[in-house]
C-alpha positions in Angstrom: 22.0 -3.6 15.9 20.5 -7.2 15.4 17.3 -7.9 17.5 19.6 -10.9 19.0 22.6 -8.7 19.7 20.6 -6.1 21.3 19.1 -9.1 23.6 22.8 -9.8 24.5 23.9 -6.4 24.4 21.2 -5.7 26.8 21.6 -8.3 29.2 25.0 -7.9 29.8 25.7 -4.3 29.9 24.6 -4.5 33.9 27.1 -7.1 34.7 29.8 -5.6 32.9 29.3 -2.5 34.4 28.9 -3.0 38.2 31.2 -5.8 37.8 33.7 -3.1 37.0 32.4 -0.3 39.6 33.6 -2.9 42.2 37.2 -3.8 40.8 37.9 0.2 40.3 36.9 0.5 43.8 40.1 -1.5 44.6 42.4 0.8 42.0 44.8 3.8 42.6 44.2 7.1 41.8 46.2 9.0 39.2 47.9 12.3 38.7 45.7 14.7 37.2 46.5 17.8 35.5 43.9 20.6 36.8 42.5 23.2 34.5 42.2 20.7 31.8 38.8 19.0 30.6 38.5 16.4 28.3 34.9 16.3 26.2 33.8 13.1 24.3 31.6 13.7 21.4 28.1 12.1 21.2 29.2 10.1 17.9 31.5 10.1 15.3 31.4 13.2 13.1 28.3 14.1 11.6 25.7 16.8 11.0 26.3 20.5 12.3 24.9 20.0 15.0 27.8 17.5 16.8 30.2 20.1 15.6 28.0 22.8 17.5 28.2 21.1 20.8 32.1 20.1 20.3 33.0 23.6 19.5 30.5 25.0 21.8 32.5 23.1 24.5 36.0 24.2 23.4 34.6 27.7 23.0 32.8 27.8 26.9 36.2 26.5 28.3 38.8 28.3 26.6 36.3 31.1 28.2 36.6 30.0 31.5 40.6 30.0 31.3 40.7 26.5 31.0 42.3 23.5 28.7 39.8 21.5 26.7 40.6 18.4 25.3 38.2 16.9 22.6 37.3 13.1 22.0 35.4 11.4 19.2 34.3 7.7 18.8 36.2 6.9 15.3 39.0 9.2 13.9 39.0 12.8 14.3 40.1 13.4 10.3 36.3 14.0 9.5 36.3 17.1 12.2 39.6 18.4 11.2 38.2 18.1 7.6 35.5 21.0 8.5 37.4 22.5 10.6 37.4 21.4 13.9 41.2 20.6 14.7 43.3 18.4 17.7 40.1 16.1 18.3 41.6 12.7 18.9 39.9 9.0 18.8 38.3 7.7 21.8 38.5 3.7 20.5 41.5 3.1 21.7 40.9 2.8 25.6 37.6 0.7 24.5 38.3 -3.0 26.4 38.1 -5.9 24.6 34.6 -6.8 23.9 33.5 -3.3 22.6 31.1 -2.7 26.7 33.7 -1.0 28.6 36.9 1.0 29.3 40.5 -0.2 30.2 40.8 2.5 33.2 45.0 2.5 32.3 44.5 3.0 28.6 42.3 6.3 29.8 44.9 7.0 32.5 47.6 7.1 29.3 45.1 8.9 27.0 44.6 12.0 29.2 45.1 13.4 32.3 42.1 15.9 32.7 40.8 16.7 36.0 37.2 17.3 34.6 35.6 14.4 32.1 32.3 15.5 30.2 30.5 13.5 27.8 28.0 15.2 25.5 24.9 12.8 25.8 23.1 14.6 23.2 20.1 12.3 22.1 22.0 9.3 22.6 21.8 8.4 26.6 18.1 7.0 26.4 18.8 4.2 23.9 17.5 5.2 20.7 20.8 4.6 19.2 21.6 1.2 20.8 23.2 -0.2 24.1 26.5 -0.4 23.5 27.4 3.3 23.3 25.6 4.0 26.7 28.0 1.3 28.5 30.9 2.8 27.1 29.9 5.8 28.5 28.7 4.8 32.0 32.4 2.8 32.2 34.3 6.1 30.9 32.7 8.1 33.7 32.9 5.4 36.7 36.3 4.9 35.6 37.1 8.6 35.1 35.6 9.0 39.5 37.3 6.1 40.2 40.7 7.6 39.3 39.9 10.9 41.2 38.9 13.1 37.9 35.6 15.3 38.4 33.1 13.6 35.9 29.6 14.5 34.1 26.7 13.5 31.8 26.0 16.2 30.1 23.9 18.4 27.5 21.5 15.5 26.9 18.0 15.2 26.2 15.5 12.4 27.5 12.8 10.6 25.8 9.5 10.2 28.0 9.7 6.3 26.6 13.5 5.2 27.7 14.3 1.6 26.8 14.7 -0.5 29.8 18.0 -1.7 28.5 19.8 1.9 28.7 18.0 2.6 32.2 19.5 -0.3 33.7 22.6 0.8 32.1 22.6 4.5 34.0 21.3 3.1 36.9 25.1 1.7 37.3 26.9 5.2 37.1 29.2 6.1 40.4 26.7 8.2 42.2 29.7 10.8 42.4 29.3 11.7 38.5 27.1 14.5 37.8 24.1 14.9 35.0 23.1 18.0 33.4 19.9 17.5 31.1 19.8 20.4 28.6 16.1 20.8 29.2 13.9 20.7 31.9 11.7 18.5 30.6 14.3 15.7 30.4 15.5 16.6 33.6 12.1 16.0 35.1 11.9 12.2 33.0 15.3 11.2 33.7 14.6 12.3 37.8 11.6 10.1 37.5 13.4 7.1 36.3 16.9 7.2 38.1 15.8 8.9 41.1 18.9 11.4 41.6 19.7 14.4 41.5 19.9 16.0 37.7 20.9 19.9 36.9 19.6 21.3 33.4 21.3 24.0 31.5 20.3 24.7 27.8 22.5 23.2 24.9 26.2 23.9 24.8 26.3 25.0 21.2 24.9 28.2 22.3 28.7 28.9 23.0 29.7 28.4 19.8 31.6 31.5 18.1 29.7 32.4 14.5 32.8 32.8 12.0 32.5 35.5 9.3 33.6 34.2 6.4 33.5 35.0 2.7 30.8 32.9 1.6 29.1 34.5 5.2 29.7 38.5 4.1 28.3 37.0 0.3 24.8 35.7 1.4 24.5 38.7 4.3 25.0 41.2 1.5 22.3 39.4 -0.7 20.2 39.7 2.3 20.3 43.2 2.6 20.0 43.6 -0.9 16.6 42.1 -0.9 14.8 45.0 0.7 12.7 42.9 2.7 12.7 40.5 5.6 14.5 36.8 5.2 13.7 33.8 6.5 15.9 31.2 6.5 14.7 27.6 5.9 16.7 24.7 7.4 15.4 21.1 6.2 15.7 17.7 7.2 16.3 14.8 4.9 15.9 12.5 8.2 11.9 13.2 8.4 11.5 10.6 5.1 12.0 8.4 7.9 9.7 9.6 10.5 6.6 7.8 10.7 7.1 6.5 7.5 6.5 10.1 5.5 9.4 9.4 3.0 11.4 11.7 0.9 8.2 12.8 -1.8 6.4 14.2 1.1 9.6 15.8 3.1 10.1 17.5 0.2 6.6 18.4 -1.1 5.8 20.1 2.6 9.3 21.9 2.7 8.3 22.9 -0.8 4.9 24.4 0.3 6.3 26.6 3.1 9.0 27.8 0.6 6.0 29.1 -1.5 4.1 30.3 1.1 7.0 32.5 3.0 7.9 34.2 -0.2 4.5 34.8 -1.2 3.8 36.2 2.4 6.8 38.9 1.3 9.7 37.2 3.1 13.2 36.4 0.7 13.7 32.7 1.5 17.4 31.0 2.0 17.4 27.5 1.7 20.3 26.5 4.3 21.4 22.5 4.6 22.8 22.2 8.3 24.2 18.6 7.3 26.5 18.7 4.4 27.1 15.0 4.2 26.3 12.8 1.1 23.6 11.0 3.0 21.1 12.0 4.7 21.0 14.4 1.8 19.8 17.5 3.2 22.3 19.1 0.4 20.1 17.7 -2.6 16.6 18.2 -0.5 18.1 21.9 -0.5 18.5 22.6 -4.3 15.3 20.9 -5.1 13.4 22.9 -3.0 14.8 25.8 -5.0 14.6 24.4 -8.1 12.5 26.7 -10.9 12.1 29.5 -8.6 12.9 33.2 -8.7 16.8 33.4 -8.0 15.9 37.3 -7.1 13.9 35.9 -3.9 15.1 32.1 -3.3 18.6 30.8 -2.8 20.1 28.2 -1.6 23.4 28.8 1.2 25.6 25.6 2.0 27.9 26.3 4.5 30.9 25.0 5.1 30.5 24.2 8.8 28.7 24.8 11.9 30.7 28.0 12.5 29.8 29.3 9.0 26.2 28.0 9.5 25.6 30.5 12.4 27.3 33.6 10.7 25.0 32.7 8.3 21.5 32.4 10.5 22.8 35.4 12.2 22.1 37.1 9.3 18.3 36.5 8.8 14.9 37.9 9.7 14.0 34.8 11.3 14.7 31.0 11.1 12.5 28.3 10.5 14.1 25.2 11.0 13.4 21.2 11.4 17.1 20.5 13.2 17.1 21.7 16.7 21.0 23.2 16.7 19.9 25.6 14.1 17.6 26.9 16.1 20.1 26.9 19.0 22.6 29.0 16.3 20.0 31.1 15.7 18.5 31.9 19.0 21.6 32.4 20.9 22.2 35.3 18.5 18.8 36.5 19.3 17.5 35.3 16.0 13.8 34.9 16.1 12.9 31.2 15.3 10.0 28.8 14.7 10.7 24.8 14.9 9.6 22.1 13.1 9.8 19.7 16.1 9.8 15.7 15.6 11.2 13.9 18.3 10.2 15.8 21.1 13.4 18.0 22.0 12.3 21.2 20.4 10.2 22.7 22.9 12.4 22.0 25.9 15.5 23.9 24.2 12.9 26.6 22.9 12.2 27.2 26.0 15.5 28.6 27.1 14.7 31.5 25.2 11.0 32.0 25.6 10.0 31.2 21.8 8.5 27.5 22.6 5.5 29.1 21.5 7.1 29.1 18.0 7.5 25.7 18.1 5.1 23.0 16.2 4.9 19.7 15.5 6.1 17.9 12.5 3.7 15.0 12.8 0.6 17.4 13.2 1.3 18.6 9.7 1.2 22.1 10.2 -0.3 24.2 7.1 2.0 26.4 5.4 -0.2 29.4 6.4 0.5 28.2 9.6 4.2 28.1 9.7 4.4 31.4 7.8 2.4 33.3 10.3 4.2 32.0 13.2 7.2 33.7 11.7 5.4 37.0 10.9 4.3 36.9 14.6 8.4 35.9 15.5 9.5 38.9 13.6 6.5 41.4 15.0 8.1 40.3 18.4 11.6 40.5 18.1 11.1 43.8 16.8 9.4 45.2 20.3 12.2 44.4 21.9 16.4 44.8 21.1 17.8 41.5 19.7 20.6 40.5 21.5 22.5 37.2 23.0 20.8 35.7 25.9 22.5 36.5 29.0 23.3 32.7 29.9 25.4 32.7 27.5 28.1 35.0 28.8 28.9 33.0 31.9 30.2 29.2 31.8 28.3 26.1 31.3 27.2 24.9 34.9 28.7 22.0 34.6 32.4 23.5 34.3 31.9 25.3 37.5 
């Protein structure tokens, strides 16, 4: 978005939304269907980790007995695509203008008793205005026609813009948010000054699928006769701080050499199998000229088959956050590459924040390598196993 259009976008995002607040106060409820909960997606389809938290959702309420319905912004062909089938598009109840919701195109869209929408990383406007006021309007509409309603799984940014604050600062006080780390919910009490519930990252209820290509690269693993650490890149770090895609791959490169030659096999695994970023490509070059007995490469063929896969190493070293999650909610030692300040609150959940580094203080590839030596030495004390949050519901289904 335009400098100008965010100035516009900014300023009238407040009006638009209490403007509406007050004319849905005047509306009639609607017949709701109990049991059912309809989930909107962070964004349109893209890297493993939106499909972690969708099906994550579907999995937890299918769990609890209930009826999930799944939304996306844009068509939901990309998500059947890898898998992820009966998610339908959320553009249609968008009012004219692109800020807000037409309350009886919802009403005809779904019936749900319960509305959730995933805020991911996406609530604190480091992805633009307009998607937060579509939000805020979704949920004061979804109150004002008598549905339960929640901001959930997102995470916080200790620098908010100003725009998206005064955005949230509109939501019906009867919708609920649930920060998916404490440290968010601490910043996002600070600045809205109500009442926030934290509960780690809904992915974690995502079922790992055991697939082919899954039973393939396990069987290599064992094969190996040594421990395996699985590598996850991320192509998006050429744009961090301006570090571009020589150095991305130069520093993945390094820790590569310096796991195998510290006696680990090392899997290459790209959690985002789209064209662009290119974590695919980043992936084989990383590989590229070394021993095919120690080194391989693994692209999966979606989230699902990305966890089977994780669940299958010695320990997980990753730069995108859900593959930690994956990896850790299957008891998966991990160490994270973290870069915008989200690792170490999710990391947390599981007591292995002190496995977690950050990206922009370079960390040596003697480094990284011994903080998984010292994640396998510890998951070996104790019995690896799922963390025992994950067997009940998400708090904010209850």
């Amino acid at each position: 978005m335009g400098n100008l259009n965010r100035l516009v976008a900014g300023r009238t995002v407040p009006v638009v939304v209490s403007t509406q607040r007050q004319l849905l106060g005047r509306g009639k409820r609607i017949d709701i269907e109990s049991g059912v909960t309809a989930v909107l997606s962070p964004a349109s389809y893209g890297s493993f980790g939106d499909e972690g938290m969708m099906q994550g959702s579907r999995d937890s309420i299918l769990a609890a007995h209930g009826r999930p319905e799944l939304f996306t912004p844009g068509d939901g062909e990309s998500w059947s695509e890898m898998g992820v089938d009966g998610v339908a598009s959320f553009d249609g109840v968008i009012a004219v203008g692109g800020m807000h919701v037409d309350a009886r195109k919802f009403a005809r869209l779904t019936s749900a008793a319960r509305v959730v929408v995933l805020g991911a990383d996406s609530i604190d406007g480091a992805y633009g205005i307009r998607s937060i006021a579509q939000r805020v309007s979704l949920l004061n509409v979804a109150v004002a026609q008598g549905r339960s309603a929640e901001l959930a799984n997102f995470s916080f940014r200790k620098h908010a813009s100003q725009d998206a604050l005064a955005a949230l600062r509109h939501l019906d006080p009867r919708v609920r948010l649930t920060a998916r780390d404490r440290n968010s919910q601490k910043r996002i009490v600070a600045a809205l000054r109500r009442e926030v519930g934290v509960f780690p990252d809904v992915a974690a209820y995502m079922q790992p699928s055991s697939t082919s290509a899954v039973e393939e690269l396990s069987d290599w693993i064992v094969s190996r006769g040594r421990p395996t650490a699985v590598l996850v890149p991320n192509t998006h770090l050429a744009a961090f701080n301006g570090t571009g895609h020589e150095e991305v791959r130069r520093r993945f490169a390094s820790y590569v050499s310096a796991l195998v030659g510290a006696g680990f096999a090392v899997v290459v695994l790209a959690h985002d199998i789209r064209e662009e970023p290119g974590d695919v490509a980043l992936s084989h070059e990383l590989v590229a000229g070394a021993d095919p007995r120690t080194c391989r490469v693994a692209v999966p063929r979606n989230a699902q088959e990305a966890k089977g896969m994780l669940g299958a190493a010695s320990v997980v070293v990753t730069a995108r956050m859900h593959a930690g999650v994956a990896a850790l909610s299957q008891g998966i030692p991990c160490v994270g590459l973290d870069y915008v300040d989200k690792f170490t609150g999710q990391f947390e959940w599981y007591g292995a924040d002190r496995y977690v580094v950050a990206w922009e203080d370079k960390p040596s590839p003697d480094h990284v390598t011994g903080l998984a030596q010292q994640a396998v030495e510890a998951a070996a004390v104790r019995e690896m196993s799922t963390p025992s949050f994950v067997n009940a519901p998400p708090s904010w289904l209850l």
